[in-house]
N, CA, C and O atoms as a MOPAC input file, in Angstrom:
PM7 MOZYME 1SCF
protein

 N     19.34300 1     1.15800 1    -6.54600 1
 C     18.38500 1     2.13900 1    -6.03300 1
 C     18.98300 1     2.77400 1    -4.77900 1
 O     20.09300 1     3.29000 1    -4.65000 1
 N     18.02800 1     2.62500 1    -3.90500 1
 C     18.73700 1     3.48200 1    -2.83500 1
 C     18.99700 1     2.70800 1    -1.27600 1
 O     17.94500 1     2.50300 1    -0.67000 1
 N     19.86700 1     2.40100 1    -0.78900 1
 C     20.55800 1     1.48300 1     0.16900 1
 C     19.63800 1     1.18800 1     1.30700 1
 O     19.67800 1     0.18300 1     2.01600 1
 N     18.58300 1     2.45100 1     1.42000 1
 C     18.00400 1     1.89100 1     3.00500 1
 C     16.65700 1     1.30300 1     2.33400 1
 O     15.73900 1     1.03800 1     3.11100 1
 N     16.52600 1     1.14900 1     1.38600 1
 C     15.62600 1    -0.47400 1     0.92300 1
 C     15.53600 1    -1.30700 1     1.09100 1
 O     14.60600 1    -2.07700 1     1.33100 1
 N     17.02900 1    -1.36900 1     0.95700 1
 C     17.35600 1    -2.74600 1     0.99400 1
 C     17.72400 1    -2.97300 1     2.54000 1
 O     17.55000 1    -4.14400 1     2.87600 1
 N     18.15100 1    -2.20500 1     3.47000 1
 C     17.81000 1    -2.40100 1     4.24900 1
 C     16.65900 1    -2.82900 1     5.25600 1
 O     16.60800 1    -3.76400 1     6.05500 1
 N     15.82100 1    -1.89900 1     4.96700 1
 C     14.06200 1    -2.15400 1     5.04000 1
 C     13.67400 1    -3.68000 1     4.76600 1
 O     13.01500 1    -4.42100 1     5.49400 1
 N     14.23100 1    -3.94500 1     3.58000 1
 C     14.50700 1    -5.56700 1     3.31600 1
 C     14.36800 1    -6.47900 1     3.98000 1
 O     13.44000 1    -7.17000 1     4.40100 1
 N     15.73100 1    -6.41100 1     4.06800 1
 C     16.16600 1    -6.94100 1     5.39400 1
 C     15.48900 1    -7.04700 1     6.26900 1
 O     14.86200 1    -8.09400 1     6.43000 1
 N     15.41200 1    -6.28300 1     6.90200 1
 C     14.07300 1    -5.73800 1     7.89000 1
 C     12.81600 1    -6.28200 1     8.28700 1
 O     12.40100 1    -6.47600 1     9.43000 1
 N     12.29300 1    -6.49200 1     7.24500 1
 C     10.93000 1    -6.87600 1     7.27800 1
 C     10.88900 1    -8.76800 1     7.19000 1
 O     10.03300 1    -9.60200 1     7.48300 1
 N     12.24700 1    -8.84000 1     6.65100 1
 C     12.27000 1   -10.42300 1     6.06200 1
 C     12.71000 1   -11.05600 1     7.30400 1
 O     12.20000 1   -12.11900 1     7.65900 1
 N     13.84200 1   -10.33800 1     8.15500 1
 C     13.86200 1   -10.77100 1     9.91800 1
 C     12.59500 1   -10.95200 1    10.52200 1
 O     12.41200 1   -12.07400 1    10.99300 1
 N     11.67500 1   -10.13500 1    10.62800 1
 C     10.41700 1    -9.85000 1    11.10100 1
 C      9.61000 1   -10.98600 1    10.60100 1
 O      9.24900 1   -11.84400 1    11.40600 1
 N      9.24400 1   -11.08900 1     9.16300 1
 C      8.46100 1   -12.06800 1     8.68600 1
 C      9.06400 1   -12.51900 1     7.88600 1
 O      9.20400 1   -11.94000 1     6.80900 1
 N      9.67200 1   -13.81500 1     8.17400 1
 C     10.09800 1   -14.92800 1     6.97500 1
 C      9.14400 1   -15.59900 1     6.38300 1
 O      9.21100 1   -15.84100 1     5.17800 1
 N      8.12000 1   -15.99700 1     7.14100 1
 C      7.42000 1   -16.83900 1     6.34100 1
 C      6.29300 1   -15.87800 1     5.47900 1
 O      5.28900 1   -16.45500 1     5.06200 1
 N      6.42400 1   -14.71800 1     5.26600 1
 C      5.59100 1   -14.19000 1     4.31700 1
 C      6.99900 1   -13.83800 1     3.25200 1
 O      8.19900 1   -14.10300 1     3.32400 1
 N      5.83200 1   -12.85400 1     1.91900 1
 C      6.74300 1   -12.68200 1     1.21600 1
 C      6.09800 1   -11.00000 1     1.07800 1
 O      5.77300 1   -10.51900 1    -0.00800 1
 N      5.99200 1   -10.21900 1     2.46100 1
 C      5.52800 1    -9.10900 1     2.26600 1
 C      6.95400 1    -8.02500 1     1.96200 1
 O      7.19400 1    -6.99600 1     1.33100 1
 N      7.60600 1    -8.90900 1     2.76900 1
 C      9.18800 1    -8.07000 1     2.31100 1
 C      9.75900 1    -8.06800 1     0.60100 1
 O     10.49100 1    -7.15200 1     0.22500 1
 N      9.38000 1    -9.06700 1    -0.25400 1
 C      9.15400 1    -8.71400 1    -1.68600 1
 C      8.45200 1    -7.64300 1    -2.07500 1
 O      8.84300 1    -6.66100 1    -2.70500 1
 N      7.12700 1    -7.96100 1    -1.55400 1
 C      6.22700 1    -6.90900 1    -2.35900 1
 C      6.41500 1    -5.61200 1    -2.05600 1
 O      6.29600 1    -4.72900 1    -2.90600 1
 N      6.80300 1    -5.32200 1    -0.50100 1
 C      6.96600 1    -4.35100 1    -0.41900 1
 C      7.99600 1    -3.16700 1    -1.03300 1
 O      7.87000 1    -1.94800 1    -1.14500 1
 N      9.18000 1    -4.20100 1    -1.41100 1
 C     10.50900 1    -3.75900 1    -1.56100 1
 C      9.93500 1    -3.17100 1    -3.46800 1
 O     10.31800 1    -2.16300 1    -4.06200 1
 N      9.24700 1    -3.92100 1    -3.81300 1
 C      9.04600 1    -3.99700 1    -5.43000 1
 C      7.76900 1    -2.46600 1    -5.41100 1
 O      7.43400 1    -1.69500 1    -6.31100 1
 N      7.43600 1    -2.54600 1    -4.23100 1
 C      6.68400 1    -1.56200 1    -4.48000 1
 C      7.19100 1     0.03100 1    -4.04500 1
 O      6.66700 1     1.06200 1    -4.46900 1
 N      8.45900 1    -0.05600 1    -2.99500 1
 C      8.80800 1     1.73000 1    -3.26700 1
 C      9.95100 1     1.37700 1    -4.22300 1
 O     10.28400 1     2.46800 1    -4.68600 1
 N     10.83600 1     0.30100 1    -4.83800 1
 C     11.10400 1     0.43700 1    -6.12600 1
 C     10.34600 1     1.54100 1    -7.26400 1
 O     10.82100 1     2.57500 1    -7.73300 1
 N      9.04300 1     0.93300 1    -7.50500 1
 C      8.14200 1     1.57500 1    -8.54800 1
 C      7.83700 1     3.08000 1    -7.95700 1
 O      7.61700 1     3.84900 1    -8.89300 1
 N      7.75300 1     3.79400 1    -6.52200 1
 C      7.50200 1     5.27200 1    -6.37200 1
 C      8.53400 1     5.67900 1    -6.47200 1
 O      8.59300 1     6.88700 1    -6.70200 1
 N      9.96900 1     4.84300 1    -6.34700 1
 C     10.86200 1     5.83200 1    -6.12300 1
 C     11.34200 1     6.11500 1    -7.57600 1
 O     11.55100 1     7.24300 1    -8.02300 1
 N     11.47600 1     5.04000 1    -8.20100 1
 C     11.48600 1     4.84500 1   -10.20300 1
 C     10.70300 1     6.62000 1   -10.61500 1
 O     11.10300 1     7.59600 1   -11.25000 1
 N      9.40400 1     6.27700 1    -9.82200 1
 C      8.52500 1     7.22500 1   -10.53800 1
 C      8.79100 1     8.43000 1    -9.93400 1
 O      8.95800 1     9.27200 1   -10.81600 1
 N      8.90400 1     8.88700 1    -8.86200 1
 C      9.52200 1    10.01300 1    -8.10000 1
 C     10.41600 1    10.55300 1    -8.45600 1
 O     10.27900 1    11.71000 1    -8.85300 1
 N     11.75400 1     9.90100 1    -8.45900 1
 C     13.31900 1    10.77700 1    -9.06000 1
 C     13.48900 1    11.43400 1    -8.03300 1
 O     14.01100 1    12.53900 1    -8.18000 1
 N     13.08200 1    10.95500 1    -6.54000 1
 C     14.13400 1    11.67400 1    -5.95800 1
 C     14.25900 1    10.79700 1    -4.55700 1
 O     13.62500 1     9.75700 1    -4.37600 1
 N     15.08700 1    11.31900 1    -3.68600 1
 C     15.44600 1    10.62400 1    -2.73400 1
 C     14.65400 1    10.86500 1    -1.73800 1
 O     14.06500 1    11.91800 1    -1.48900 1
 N     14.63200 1     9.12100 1    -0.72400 1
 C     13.02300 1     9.67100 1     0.19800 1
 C     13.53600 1    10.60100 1     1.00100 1
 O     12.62400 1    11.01500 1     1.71600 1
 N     14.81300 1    11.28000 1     1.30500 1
 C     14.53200 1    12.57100 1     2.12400 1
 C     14.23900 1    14.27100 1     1.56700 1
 O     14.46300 1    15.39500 1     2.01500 1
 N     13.57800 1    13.65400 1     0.27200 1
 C     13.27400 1    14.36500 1    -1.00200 1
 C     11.77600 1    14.66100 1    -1.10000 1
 O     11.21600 1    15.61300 1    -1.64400 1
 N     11.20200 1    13.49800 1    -0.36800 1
 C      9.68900 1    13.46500 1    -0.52900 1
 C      8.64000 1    14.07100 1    -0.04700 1
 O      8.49100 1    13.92500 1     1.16700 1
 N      7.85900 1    14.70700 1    -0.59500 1
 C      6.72800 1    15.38600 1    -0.09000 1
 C      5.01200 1    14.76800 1    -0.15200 1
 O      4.60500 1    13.78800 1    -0.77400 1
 N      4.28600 1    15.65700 1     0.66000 1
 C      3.19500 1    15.22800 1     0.62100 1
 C      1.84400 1    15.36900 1    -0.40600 1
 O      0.72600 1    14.88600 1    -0.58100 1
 N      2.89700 1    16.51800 1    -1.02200 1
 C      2.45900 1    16.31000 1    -2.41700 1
 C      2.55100 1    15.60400 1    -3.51100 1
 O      1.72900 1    15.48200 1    -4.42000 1
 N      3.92900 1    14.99300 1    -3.34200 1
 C      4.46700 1    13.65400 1    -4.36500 1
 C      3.30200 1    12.21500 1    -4.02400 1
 O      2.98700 1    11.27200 1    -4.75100 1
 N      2.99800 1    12.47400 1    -2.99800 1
 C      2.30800 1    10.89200 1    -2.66200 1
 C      0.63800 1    11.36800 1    -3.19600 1
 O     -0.28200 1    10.55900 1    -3.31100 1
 N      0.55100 1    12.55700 1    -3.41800 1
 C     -0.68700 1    12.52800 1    -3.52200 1
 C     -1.05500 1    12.40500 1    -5.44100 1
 O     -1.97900 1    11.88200 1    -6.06400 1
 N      0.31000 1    13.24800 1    -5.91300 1
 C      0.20300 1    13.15900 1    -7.08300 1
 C      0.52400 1    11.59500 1    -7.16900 1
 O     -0.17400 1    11.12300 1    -8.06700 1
 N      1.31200 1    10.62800 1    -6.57700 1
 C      1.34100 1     9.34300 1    -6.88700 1
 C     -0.04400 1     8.95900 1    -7.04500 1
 O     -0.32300 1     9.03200 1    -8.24200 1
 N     -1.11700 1     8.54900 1    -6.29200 1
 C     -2.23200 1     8.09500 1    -5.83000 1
 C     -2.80600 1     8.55100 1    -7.17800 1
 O     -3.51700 1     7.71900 1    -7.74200 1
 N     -2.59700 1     9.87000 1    -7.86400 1
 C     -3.50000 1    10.14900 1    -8.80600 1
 C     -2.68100 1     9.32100 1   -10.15300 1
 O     -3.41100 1     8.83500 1   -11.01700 1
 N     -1.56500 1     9.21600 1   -10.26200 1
 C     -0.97000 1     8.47100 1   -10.87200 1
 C     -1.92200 1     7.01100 1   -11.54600 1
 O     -2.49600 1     6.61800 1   -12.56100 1
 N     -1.50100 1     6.53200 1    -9.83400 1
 C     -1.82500 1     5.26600 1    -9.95100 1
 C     -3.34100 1     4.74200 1   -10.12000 1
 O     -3.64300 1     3.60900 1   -10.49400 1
 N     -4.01600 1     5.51800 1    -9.86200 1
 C     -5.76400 1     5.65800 1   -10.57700 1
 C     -5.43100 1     5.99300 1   -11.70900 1
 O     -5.96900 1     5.05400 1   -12.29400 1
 N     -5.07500 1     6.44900 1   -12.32700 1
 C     -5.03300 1     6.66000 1   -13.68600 1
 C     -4.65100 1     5.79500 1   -14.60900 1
 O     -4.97100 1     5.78500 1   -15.79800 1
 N     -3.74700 1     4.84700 1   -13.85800 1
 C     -2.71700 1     3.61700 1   -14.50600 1
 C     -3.81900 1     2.48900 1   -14.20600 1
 O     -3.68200 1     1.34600 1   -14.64300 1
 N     -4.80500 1     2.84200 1   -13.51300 1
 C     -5.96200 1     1.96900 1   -13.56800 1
 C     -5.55100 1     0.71100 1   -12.31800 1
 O     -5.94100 1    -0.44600 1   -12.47400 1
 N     -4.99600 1     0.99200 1   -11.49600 1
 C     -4.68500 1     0.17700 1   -10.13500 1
 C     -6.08200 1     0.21900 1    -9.12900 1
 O     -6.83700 1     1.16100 1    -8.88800 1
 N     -6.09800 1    -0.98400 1    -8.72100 1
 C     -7.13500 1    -1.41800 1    -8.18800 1
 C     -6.80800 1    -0.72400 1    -6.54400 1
 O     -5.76500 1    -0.56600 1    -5.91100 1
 N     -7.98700 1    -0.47900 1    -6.30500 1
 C     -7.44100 1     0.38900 1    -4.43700 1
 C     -6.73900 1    -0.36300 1    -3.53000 1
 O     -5.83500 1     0.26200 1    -2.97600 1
 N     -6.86100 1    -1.42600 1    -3.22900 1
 C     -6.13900 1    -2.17800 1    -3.06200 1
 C     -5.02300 1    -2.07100 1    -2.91400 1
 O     -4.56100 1    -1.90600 1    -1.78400 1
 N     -4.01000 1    -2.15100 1    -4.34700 1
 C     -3.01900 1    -2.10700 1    -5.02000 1
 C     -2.59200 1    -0.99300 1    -4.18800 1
 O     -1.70400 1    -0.97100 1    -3.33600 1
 N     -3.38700 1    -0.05800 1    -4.58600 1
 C     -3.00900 1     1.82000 1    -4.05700 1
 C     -2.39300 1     1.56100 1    -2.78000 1
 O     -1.19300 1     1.55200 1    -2.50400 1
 N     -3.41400 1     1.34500 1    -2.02500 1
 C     -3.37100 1     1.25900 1    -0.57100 1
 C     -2.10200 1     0.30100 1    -0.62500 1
 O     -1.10300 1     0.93400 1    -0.96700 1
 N     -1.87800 1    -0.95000 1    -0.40100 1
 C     -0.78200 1    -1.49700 1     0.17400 1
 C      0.52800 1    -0.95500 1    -0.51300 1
 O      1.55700 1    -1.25600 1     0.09100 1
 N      0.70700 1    -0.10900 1    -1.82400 1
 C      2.00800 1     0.50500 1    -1.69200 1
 C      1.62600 1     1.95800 1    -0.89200 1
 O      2.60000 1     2.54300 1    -0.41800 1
 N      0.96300 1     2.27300 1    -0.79700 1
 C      1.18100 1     3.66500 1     0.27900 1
 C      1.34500 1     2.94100 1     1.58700 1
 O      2.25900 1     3.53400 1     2.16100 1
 N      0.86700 1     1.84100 1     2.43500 1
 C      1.48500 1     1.22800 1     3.74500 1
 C      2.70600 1     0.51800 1     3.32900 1
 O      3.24000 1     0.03800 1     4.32900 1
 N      3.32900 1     0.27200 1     2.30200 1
 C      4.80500 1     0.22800 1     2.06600 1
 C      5.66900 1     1.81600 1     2.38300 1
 O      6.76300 1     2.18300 1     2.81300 1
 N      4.80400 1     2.23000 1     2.03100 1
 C      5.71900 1     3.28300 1     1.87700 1
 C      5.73800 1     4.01900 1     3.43700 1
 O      6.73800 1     4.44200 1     4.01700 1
 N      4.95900 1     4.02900 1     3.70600 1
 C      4.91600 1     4.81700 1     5.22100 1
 C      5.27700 1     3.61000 1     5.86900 1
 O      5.83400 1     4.07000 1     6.86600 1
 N      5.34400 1     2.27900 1     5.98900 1
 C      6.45000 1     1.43000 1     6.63700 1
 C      7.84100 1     1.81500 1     6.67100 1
 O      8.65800 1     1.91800 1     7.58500 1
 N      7.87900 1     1.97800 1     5.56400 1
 C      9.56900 1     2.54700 1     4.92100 1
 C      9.81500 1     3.89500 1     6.03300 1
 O     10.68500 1     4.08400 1     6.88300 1
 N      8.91800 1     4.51400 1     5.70600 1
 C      9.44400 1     6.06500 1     6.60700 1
 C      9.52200 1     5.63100 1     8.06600 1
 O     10.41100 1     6.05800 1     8.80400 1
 N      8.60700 1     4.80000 1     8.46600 1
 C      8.50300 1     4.39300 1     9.87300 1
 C      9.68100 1     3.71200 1    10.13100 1
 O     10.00600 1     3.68700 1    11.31800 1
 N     10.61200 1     2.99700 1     9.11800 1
 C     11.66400 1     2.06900 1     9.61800 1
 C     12.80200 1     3.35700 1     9.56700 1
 O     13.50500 1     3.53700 1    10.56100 1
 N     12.92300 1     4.07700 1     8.58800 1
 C     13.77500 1     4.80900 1     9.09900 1
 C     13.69000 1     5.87100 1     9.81600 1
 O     14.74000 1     6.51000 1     9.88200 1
 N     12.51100 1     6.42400 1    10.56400 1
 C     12.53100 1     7.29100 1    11.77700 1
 C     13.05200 1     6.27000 1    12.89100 1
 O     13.20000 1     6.99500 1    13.87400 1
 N     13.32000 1     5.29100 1    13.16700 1
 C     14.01400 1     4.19300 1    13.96900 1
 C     15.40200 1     4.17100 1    13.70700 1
 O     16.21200 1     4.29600 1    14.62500 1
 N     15.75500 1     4.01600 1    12.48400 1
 C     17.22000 1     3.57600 1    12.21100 1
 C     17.70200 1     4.43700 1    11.63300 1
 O     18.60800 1     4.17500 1    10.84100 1
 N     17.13800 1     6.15900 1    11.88100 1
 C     17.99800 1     7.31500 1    11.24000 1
 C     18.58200 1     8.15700 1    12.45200 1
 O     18.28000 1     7.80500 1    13.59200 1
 N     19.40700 1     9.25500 1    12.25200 1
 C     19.58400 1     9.82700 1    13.20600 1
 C     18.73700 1    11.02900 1    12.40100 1
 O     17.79500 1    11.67400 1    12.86100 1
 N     19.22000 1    11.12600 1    11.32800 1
 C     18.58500 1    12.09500 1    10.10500 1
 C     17.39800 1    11.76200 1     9.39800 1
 O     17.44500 1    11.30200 1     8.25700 1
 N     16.07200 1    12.02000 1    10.16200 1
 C     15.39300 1    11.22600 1     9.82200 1
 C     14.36900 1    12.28900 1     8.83000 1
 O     13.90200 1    13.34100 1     9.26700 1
 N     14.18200 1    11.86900 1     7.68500 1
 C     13.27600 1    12.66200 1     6.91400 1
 C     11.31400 1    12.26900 1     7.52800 1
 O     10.93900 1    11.19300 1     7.99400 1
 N     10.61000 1    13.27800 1     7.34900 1
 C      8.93500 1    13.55300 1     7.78500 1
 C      8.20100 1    12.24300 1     6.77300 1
 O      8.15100 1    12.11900 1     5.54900 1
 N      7.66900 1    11.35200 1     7.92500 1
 C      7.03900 1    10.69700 1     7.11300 1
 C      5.80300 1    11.40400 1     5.68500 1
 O      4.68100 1    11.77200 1     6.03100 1
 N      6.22800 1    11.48900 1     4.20500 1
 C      5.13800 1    12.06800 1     3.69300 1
 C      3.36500 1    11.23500 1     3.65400 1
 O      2.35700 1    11.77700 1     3.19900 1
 N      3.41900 1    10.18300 1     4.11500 1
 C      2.09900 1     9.50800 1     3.84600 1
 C      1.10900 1     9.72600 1     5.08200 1
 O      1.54600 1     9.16300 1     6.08500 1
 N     -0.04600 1    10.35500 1     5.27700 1
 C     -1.04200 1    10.76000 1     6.15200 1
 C     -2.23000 1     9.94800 1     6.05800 1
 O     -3.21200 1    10.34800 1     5.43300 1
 N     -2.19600 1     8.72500 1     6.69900 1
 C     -3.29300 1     7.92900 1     6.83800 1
 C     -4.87200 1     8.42900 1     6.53700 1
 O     -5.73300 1     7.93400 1     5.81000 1
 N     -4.88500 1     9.38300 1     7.23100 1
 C     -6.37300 1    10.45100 1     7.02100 1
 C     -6.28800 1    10.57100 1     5.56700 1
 O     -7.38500 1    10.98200 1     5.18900 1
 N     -5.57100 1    10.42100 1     4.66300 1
 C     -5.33000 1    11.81900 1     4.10900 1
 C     -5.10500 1    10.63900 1     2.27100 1
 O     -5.78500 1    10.83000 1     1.26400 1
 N     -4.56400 1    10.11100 1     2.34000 1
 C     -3.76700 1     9.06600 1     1.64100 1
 C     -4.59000 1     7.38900 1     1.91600 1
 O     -4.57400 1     6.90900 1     0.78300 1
 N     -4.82600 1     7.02200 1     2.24700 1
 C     -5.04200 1     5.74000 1     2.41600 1
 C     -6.78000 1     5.95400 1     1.57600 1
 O     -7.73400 1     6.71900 1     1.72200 1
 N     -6.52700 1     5.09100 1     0.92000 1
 C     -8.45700 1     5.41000 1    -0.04400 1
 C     -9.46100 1     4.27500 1     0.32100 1
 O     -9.56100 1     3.08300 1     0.02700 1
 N    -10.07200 1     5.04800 1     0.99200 1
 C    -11.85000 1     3.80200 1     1.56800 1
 C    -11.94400 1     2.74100 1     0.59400 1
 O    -11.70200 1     2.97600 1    -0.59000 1
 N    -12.15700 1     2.00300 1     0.85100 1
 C    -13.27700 1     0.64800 1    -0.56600 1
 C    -14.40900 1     1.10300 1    -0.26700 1
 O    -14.73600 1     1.60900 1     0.80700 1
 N    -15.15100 1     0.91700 1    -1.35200 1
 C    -16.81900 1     0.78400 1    -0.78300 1
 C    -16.97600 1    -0.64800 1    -0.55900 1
 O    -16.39600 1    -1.65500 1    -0.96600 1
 N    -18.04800 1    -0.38300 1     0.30000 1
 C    -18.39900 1    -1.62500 1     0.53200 1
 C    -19.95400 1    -1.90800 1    -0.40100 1
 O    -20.91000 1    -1.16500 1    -0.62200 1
 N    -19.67400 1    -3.25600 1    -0.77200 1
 C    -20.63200 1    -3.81200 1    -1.63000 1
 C    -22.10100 1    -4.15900 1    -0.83200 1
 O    -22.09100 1    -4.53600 1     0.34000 1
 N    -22.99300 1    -4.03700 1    -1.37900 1
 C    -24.27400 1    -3.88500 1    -0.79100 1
 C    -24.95600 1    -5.47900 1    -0.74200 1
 O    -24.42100 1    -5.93600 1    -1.75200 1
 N    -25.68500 1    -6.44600 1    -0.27100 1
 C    -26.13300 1    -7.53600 1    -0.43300 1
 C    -26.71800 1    -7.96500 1    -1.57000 1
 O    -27.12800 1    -6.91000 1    -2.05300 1
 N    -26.83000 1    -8.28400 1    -1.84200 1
 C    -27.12700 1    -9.10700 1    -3.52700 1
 C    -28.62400 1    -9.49300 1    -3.11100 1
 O    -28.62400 1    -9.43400 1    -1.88100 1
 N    -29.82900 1    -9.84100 1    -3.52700 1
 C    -31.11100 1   -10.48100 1    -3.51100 1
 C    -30.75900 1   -11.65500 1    -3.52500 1
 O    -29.55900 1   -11.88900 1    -3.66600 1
 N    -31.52600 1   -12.54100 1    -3.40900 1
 C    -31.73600 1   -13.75400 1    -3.62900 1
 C    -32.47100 1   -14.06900 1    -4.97400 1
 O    -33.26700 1   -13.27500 1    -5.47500 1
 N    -32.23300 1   -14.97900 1    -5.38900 1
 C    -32.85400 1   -15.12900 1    -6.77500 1
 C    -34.44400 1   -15.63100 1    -6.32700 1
 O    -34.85000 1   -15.31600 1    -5.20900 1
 N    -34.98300 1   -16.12000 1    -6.89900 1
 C    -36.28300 1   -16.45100 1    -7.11700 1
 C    -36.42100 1   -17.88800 1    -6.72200 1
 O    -37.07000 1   -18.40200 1    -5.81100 1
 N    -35.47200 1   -18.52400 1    -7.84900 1
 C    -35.22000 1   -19.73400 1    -8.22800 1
 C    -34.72200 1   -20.44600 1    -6.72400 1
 O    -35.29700 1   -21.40200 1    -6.20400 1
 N    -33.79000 1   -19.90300 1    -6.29200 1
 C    -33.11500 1   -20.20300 1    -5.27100 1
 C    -34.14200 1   -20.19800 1    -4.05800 1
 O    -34.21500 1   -21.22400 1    -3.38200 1
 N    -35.02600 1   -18.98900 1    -3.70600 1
 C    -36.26500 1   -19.18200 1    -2.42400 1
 C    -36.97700 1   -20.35000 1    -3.03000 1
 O    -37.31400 1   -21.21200 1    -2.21800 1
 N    -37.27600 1   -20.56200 1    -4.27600 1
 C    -38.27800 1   -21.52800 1    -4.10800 1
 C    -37.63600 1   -23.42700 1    -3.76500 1
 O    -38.24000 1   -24.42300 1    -3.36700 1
 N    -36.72000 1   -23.28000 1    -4.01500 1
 C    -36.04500 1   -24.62100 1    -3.71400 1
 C    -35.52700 1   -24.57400 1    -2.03900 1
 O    -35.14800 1   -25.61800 1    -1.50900 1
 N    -35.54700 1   -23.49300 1    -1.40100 1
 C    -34.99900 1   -23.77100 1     0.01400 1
 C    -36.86500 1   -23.75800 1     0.55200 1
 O    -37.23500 1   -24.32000 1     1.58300 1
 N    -37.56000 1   -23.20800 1    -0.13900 1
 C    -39.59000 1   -23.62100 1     0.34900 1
 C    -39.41600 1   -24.95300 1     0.25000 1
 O    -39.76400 1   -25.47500 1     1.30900 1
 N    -39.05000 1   -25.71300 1    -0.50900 1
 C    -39.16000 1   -27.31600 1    -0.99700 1
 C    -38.27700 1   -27.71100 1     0.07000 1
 O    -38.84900 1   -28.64100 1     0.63900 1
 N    -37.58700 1   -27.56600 1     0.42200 1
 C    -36.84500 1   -28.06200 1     1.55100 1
 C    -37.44200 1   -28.43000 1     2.59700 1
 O    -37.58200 1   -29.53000 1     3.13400 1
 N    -37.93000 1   -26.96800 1     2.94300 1
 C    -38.18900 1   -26.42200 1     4.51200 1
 C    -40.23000 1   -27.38500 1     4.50500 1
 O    -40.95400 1   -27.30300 1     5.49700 1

């Protein structure tokens, strides 16, 4: 693939050994750049957006979404540090990163109030 990955690699695995975020991460601009075809000083902010629609479509959980788009704007962030030639980060937090909803409280069952009455 392409050399400053594996650098990034590197990178992240100095930083945190005892995780294995430097795998996932590495496996994950593998798969944009696979899907992209071009080089990240190639990338636009339109490529990440058509990614995102991609990857909803491929049925990826937000989640999923989200931590390869903070791979990926890690990536740009490591090499605005270690470039002289540094390509525009394409990923815009505002813009790119997708909300969860948040889940609403559940009721209590029935069954369940009447056995904490028996308690109390």
């Amino acid at each position: 693939m392409f050399p400053e990955i594996e650098q990034f690699k590197k990178h992240l695995w100095r930083q945190r050994r005892h995780t294995s975020t430097h795998r996932h991460y590495t496996s994950d601009l593998r798969l944009f750049f696979a899907w992209a075809g071009k080089p990240p000083a190639a990338i636009t902010i339109s490529d990440v957006d058509a990614y995102i629609a991609h990857c909803q479509e491929q049925g990826h959980a937000i989640a999923t979404i989200n931590r390869r788009l903070t791979a990926l704007r890690s990536f740009y962030q490591f090499l605005a540090t270690e470039s002289d030639n540094l390509p525009i980060n394409p990923v815009l937090p505002q813009r790119h990163l997708i909300r969860q909803r948040h889940r609403l409280p559940r009721d209590v069952a029935d069954a369940t109030l009447d056995r904490l009455n028996v308690v109390c």
